[in-house]
N, C-alpha and C positions, 0 to 999 in steps of 0.2 A: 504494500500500500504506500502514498504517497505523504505519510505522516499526517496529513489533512484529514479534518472529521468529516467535509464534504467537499468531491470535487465533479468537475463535471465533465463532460466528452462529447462530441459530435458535432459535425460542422456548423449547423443551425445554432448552436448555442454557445459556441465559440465564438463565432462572428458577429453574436448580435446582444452589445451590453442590456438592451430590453427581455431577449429571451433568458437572458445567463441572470439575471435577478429575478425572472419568474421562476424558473427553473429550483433555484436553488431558497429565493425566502418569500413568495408569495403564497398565502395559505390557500389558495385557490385551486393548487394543485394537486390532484390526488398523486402520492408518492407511494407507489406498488413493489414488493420485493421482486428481483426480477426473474423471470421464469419463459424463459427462450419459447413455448407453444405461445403462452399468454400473449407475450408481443409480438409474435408472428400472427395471430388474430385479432390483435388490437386495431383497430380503423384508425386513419391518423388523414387529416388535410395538412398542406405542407403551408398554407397562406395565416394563420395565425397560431398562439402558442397554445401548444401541445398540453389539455386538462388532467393525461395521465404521462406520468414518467415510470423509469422500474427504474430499480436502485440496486448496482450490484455491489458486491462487497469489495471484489477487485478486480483488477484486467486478467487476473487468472480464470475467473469467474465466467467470464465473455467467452475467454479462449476455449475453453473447457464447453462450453456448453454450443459454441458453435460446431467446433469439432464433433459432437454428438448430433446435434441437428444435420449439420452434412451428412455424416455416415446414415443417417436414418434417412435423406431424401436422396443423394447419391449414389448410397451402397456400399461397402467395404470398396470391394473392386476397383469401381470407379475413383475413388480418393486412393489407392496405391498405385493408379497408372496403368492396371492390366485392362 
């Protein structure tokens, strides 16, 4: 982890001091643990900020669950190249 108690990620909210203060202190926001099906079913418009976020605990987290996601919609096979 980044020593930080909250940090953020994604280009949307990098770039834009209005999303990166919703994001991280507007109570407005539903903040969801994050759960890789959840947010692949989550509906999102890209023209204003985003009412739910997922919150993971670290870039391991992402990595880790991406990796499983692929293998589950690609296949073993297909992610080793054969």
């Amino acid at each position: 982890m980044l020593g930080l108690a909250l940090w953020e990620d994604g280009s949307g909210l990098i770039s834009s001091l209005g999303e990166s203060f919703h994001a991280l202190e507007s109570a407005d926001v539903d903040r969801r643990p994050f759960d890789m099906d959840r947010v692949c079913d989550t509906p999102f418009e890209i023209d204003h900020y985003q009412p739910v976020l997922y919150v993971l605990e670290s870039f391991e987290q992402l990595r880790d669950a991406m990796n499983e996601h692929a293998e589950r919609v690609l296949g073993r096979a297909a992610l080793a190249g054969v």
